[in-house]
PyMOL commands that place a pseudoatom at each C-alpha (Angstrom):
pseudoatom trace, name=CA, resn=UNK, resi=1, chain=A, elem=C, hetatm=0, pos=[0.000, 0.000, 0.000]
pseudoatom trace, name=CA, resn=UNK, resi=2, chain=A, elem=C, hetatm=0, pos=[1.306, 3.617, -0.988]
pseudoatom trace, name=CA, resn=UNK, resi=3, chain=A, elem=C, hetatm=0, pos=[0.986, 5.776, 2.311]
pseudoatom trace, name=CA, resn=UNK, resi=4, chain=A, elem=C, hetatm=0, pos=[4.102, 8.077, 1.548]
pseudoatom trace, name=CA, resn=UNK, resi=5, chain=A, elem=C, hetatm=0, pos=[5.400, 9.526, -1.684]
pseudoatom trace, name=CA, resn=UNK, resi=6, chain=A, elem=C, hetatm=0, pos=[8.590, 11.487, -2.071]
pseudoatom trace, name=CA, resn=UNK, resi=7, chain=A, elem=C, hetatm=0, pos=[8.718, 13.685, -4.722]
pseudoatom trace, name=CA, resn=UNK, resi=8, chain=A, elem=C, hetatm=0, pos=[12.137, 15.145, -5.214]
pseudoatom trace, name=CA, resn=UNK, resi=9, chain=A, elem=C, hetatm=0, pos=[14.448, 17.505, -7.410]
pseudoatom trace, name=CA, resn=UNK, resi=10, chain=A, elem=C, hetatm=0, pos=[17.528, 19.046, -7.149]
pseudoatom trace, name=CA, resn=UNK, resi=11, chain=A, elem=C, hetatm=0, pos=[16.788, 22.656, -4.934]
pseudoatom trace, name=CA, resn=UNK, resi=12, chain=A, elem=C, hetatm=0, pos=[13.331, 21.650, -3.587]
pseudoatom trace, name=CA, resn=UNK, resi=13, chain=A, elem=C, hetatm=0, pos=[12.100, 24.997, -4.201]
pseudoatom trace, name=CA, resn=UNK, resi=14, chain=A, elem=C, hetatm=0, pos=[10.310, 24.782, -8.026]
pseudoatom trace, name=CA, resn=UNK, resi=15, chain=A, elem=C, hetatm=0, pos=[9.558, 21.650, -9.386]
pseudoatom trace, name=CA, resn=UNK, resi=16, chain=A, elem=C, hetatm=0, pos=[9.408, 19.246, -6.460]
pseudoatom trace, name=CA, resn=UNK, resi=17, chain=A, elem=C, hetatm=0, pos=[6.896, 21.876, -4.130]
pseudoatom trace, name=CA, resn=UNK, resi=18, chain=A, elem=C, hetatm=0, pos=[4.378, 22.385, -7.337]
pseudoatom trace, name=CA, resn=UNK, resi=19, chain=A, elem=C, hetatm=0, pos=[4.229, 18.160, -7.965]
pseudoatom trace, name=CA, resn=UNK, resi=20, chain=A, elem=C, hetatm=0, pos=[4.204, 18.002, -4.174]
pseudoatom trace, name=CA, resn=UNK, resi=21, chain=A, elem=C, hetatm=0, pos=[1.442, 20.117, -3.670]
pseudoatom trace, name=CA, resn=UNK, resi=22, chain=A, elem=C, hetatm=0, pos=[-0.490, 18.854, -6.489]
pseudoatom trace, name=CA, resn=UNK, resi=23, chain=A, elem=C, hetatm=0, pos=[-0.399, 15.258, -5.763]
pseudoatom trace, name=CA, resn=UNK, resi=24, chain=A, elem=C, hetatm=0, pos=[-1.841, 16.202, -2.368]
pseudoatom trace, name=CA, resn=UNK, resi=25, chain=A, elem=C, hetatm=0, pos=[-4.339, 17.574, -2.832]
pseudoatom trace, name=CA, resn=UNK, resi=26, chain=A, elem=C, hetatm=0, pos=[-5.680, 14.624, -5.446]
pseudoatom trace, name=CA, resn=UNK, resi=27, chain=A, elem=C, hetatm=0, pos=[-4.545, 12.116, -2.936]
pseudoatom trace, name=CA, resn=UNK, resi=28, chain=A, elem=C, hetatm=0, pos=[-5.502, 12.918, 0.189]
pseudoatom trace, name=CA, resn=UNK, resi=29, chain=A, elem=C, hetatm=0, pos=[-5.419, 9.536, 1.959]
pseudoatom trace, name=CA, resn=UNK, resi=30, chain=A, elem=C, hetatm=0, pos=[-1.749, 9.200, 1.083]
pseudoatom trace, name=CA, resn=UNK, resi=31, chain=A, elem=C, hetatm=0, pos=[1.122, 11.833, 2.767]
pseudoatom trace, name=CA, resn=UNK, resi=32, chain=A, elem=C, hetatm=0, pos=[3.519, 13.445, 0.557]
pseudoatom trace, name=CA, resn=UNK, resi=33, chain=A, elem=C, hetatm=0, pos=[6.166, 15.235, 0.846]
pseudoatom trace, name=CA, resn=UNK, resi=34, chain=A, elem=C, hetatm=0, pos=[9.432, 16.712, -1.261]
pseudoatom trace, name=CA, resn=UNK, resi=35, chain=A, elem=C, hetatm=0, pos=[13.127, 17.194, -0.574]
pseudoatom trace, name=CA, resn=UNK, resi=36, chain=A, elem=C, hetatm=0, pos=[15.817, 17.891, -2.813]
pseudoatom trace, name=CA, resn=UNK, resi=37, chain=A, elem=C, hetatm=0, pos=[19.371, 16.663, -3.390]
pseudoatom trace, name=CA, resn=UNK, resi=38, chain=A, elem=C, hetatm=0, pos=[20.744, 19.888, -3.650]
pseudoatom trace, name=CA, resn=UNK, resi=39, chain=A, elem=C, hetatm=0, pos=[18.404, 21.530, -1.358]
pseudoatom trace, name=CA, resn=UNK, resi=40, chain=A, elem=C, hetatm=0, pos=[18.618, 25.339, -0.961]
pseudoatom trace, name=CA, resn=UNK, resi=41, chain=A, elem=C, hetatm=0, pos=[17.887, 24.214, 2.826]
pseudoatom trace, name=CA, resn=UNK, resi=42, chain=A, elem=C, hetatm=0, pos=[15.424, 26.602, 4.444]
pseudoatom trace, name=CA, resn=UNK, resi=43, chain=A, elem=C, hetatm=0, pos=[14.948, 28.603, 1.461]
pseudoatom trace, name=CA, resn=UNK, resi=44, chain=A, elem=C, hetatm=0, pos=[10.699, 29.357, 1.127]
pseudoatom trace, name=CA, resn=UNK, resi=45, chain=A, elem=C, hetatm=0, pos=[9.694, 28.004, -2.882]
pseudoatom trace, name=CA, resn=UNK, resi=46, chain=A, elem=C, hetatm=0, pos=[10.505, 30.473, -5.717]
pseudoatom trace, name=CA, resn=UNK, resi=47, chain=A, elem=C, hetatm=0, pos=[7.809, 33.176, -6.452]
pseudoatom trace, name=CA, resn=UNK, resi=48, chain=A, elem=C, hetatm=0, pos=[7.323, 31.600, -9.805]
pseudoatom trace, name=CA, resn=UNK, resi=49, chain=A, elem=C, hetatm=0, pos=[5.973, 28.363, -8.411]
pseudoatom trace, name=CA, resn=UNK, resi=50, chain=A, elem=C, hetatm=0, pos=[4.335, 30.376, -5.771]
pseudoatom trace, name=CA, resn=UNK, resi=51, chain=A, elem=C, hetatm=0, pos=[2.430, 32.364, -8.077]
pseudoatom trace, name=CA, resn=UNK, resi=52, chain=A, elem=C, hetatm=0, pos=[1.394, 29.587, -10.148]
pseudoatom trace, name=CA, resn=UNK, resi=53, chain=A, elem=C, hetatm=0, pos=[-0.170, 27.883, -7.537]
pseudoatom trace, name=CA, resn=UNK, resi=54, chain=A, elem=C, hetatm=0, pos=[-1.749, 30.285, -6.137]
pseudoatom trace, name=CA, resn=UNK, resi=55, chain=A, elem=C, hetatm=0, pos=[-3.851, 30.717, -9.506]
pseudoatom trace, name=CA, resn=UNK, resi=56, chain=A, elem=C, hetatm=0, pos=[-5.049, 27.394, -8.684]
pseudoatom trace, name=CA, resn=UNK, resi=57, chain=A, elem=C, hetatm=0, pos=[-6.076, 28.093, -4.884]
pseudoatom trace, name=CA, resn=UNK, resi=58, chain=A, elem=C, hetatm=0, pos=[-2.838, 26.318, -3.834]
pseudoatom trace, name=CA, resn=UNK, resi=59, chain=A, elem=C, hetatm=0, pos=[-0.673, 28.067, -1.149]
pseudoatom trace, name=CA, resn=UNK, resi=60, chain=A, elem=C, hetatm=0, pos=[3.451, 27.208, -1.257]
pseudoatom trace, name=CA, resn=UNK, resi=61, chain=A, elem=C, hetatm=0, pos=[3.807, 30.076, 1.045]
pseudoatom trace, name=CA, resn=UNK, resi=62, chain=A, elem=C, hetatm=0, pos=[4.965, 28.144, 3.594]
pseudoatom trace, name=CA, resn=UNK, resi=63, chain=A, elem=C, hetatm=0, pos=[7.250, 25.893, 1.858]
pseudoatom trace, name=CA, resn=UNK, resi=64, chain=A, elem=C, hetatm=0, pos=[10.690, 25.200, 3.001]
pseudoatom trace, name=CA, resn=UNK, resi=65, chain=A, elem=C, hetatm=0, pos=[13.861, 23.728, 1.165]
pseudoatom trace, name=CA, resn=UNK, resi=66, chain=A, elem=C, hetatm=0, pos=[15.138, 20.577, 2.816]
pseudoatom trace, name=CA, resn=UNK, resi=67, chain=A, elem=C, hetatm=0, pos=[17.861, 18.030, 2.065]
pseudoatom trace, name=CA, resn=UNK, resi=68, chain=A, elem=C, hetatm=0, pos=[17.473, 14.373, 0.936]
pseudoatom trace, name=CA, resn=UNK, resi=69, chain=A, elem=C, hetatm=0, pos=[18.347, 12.669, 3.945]
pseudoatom trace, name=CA, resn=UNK, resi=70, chain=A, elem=C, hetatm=0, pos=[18.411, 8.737, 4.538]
pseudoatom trace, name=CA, resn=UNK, resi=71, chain=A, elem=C, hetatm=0, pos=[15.574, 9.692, 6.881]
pseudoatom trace, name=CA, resn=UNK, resi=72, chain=A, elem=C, hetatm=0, pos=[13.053, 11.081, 4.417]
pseudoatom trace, name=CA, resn=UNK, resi=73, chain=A, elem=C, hetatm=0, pos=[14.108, 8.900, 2.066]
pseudoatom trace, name=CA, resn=UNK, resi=74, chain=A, elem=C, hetatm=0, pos=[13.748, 5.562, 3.154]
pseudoatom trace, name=CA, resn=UNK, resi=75, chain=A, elem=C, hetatm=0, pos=[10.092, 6.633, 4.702]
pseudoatom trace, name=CA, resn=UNK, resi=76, chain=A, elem=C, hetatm=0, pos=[8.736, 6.915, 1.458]
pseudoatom trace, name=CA, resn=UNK, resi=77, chain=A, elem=C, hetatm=0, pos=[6.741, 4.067, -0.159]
pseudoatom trace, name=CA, resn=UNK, resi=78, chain=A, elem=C, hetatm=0, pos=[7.139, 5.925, -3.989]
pseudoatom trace, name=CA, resn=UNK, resi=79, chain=A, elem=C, hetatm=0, pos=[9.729, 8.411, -4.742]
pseudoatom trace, name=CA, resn=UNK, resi=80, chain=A, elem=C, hetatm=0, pos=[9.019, 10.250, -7.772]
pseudoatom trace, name=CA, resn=UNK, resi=81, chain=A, elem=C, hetatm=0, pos=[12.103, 12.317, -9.353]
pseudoatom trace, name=CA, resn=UNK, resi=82, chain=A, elem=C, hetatm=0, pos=[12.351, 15.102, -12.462]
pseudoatom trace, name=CA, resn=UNK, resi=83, chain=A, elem=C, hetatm=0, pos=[14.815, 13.460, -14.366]
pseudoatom trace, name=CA, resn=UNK, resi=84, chain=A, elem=C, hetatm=0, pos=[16.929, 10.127, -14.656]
pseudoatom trace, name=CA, resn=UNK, resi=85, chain=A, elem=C, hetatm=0, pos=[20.201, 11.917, -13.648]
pseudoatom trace, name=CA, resn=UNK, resi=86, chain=A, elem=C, hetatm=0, pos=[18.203, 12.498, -10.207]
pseudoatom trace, name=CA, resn=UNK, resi=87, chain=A, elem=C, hetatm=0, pos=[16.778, 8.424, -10.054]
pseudoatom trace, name=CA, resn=UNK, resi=88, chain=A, elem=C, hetatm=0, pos=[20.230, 6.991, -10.959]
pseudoatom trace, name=CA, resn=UNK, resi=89, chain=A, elem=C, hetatm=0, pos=[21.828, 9.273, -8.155]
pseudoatom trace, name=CA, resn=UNK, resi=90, chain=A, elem=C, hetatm=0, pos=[18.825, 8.394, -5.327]
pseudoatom trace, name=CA, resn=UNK, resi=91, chain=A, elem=C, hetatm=0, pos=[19.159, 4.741, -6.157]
pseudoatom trace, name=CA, resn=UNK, resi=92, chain=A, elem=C, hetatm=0, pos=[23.488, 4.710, -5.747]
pseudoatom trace, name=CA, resn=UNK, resi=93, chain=A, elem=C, hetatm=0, pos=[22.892, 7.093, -2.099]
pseudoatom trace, name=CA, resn=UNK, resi=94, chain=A, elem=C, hetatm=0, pos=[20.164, 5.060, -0.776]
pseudoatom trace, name=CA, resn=UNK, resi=95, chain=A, elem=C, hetatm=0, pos=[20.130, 1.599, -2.376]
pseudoatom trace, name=CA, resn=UNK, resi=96, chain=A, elem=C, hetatm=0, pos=[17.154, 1.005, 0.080]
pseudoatom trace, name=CA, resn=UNK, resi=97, chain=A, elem=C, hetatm=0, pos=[15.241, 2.410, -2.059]
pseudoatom trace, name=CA, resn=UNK, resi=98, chain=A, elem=C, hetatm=0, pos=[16.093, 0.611, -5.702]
pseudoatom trace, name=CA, resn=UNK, resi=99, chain=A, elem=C, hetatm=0, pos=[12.601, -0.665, -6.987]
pseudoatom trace, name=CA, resn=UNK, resi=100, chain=A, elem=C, hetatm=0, pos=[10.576, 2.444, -5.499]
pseudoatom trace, name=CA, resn=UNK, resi=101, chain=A, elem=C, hetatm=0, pos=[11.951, 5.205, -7.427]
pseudoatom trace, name=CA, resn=UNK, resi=102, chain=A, elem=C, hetatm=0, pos=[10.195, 6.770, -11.208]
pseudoatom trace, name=CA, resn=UNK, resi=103, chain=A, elem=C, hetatm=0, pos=[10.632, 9.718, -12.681]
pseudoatom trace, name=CA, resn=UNK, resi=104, chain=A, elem=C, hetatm=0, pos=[7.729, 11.458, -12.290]
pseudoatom trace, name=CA, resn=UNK, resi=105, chain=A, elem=C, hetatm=0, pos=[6.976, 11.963, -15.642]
pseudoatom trace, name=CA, resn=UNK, resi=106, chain=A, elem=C, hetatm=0, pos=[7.542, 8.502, -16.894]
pseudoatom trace, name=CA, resn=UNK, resi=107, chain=A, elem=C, hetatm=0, pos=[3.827, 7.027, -17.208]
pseudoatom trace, name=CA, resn=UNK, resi=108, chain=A, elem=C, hetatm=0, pos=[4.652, 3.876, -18.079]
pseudoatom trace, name=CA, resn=UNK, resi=109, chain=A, elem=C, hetatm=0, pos=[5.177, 3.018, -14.090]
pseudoatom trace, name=CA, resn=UNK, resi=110, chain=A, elem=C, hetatm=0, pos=[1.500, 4.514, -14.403]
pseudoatom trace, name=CA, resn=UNK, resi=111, chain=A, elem=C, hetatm=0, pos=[-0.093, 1.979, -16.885]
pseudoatom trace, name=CA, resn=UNK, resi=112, chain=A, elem=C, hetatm=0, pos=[1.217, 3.842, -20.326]
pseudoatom trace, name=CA, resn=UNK, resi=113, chain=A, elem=C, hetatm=0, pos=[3.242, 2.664, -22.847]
pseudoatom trace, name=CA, resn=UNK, resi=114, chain=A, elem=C, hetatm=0, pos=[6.751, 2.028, -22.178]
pseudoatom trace, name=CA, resn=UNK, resi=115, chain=A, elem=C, hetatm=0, pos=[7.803, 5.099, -24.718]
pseudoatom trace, name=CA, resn=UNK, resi=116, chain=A, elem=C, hetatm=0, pos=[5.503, 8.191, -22.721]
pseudoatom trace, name=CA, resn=UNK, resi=117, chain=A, elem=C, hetatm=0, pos=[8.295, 8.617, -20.819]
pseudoatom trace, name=CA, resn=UNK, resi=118, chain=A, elem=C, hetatm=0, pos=[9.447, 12.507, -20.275]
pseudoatom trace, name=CA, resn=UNK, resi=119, chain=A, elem=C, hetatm=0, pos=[12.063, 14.297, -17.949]
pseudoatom trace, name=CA, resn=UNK, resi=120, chain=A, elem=C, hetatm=0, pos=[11.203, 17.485, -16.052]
pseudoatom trace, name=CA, resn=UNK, resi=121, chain=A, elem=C, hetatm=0, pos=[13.098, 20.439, -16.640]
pseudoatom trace, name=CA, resn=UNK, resi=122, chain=A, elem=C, hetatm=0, pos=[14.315, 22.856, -13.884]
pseudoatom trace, name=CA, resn=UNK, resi=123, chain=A, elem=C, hetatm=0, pos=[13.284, 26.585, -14.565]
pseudoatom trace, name=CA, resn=UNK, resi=124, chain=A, elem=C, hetatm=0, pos=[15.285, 28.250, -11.734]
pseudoatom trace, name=CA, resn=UNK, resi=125, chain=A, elem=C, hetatm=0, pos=[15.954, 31.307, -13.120]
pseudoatom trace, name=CA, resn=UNK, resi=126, chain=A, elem=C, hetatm=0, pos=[14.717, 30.715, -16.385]
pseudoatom trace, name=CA, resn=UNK, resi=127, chain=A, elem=C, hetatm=0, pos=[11.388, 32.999, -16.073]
pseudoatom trace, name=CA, resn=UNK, resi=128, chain=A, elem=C, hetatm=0, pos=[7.234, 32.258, -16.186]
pseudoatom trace, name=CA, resn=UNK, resi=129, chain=A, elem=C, hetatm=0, pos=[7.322, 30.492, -19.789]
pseudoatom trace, name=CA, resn=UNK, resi=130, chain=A, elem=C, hetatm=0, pos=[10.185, 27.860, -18.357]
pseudoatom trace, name=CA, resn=UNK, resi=131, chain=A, elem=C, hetatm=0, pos=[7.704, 27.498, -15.571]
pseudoatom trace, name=CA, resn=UNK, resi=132, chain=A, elem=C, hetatm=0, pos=[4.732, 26.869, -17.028]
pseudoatom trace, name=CA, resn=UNK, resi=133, chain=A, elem=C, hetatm=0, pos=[6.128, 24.353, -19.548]
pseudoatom trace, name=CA, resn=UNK, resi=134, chain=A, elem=C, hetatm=0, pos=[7.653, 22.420, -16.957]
pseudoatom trace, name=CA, resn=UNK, resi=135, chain=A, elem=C, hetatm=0, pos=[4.121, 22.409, -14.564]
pseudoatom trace, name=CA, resn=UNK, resi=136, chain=A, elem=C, hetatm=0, pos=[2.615, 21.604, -18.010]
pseudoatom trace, name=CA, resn=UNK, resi=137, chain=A, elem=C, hetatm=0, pos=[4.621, 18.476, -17.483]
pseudoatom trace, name=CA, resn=UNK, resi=138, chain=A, elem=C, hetatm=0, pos=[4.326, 17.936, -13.819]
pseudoatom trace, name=CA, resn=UNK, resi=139, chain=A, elem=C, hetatm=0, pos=[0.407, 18.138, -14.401]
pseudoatom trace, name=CA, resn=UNK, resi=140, chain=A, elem=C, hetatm=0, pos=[0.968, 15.401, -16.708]
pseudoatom trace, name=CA, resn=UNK, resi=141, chain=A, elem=C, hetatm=0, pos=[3.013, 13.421, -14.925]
pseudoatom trace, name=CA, resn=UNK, resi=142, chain=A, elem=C, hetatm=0, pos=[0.420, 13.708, -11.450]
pseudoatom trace, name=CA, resn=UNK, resi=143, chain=A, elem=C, hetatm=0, pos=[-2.345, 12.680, -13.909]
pseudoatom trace, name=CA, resn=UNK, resi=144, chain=A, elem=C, hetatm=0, pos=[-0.790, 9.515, -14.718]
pseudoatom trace, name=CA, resn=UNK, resi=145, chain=A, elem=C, hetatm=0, pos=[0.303, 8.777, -11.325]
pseudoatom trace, name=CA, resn=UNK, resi=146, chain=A, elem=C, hetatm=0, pos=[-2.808, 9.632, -9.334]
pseudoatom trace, name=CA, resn=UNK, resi=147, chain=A, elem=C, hetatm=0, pos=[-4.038, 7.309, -11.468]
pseudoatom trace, name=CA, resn=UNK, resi=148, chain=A, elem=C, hetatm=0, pos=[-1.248, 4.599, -10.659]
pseudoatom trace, name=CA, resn=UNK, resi=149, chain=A, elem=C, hetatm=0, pos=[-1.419, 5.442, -6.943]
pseudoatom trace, name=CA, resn=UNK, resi=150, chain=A, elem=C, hetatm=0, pos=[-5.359, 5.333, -6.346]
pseudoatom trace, name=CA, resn=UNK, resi=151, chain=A, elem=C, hetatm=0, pos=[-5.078, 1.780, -8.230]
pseudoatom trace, name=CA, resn=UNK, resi=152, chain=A, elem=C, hetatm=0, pos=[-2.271, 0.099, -5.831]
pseudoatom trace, name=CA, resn=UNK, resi=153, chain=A, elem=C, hetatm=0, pos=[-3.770, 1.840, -2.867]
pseudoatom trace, name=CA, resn=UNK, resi=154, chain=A, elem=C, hetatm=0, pos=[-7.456, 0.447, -3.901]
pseudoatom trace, name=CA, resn=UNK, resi=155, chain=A, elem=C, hetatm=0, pos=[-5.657, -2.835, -4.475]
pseudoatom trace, name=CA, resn=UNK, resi=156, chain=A, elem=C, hetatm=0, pos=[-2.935, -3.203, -1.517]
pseudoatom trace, name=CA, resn=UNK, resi=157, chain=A, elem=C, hetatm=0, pos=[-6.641, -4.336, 0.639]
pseudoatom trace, name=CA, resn=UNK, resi=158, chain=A, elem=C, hetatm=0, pos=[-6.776, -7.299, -1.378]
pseudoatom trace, name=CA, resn=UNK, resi=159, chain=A, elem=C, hetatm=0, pos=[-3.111, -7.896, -1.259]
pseudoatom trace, name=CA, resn=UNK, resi=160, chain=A, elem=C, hetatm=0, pos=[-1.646, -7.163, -4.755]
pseudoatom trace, name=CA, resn=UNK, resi=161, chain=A, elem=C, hetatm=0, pos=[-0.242, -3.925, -4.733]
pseudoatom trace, name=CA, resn=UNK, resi=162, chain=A, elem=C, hetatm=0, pos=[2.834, -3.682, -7.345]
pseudoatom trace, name=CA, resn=UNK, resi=163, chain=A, elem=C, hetatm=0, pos=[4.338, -0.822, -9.263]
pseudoatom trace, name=CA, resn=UNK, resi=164, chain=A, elem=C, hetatm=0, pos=[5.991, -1.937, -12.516]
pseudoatom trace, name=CA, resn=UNK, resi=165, chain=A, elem=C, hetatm=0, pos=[9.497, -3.029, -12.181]
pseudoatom trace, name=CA, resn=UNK, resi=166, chain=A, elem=C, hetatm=0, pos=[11.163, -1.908, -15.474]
pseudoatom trace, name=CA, resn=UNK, resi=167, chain=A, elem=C, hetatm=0, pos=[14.094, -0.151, -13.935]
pseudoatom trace, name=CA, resn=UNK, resi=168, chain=A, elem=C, hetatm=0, pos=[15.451, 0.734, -16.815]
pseudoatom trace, name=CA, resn=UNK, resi=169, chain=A, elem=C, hetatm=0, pos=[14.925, 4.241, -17.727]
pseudoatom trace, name=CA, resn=UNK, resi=170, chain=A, elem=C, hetatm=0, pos=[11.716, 5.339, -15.663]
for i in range(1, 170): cmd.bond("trace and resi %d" % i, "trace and resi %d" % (i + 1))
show_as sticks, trace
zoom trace
């Protein structure tokens, strides 16, 4: 059963905080939470993301940069990252955790075909148009795993919860 998900990116203050945020508040049985591995620790999310959420009744105002830690890691049940630089590098820190991390935007892990798989790309400092493309993507990518999520939670009662196991690429 999927209780915790981990979403993650590199400065926990864009990407990670919007997906985090989202997911939420479509899943609201299941906790979730975001870190990053570069974490600009402390730092509150960058007005970008604020102000994109906040057009859809979200609030990031009190969001706060923390670091991937063993700790937050290995709590997680899913652990959804932007891109596969950030999977392979979870997976080599915290081997724990092989077999429960995706990129968020690889769909596959969420019933699509193996080929709608898509990387996220950070738009720190890259202005609103680099920020809505990449929440264009994160939208995508919580679709499909809401989806994914809802199903394995529905199912872990009846004892057959599984994500995919293609390690591969996703």
């Amino acid at each position: 059963m999927i209780r915790r998900v981990l979403i993650v990116c590199v400065g926990n203050i864009c990407r990670s905080p919007m997906a985090q945020v989202l997911l939420a508040q479509r899943l609201e049985a299941v906790a979730v939470e975001s870190a990053g591995i570069g974490a600009l620790h402390g730092e509150g999310a960058d007005p970008l993301a604020v102000q994109l959420m906040q057009q859809r009744g979200l609030d990031l105002s009190a969001h706060r940069a923390r670091q991937l830690t063993a700790l937050i890691a290995e709590a997680a049940d899913l652990v959804l990252v932007m891109d596969r630089a950030q999977k392979q590098y979870v997976e080599r820190r915290f081997a724990a955790l092989y077999g429960r991390v995706y990129l968020l935007g690889s769909s596959h892990g969420a019933g699509g075909p193996p080929d709608a798989r898509f990387e996220i790309p950070d738009p720190h400092r890259k202005g609103l148009a680099s920020f809505e493309q990449s929440l264009a993507l994160i939208d995508a990518g919580v679709d499909a795993w809401c989806a994914r999520i809802a199903g394995v939670t529905t199912r872990a009662g009846a004892g057959t919860a599984a994500l995919s196991t293609d390690h591969s690429s996703s």
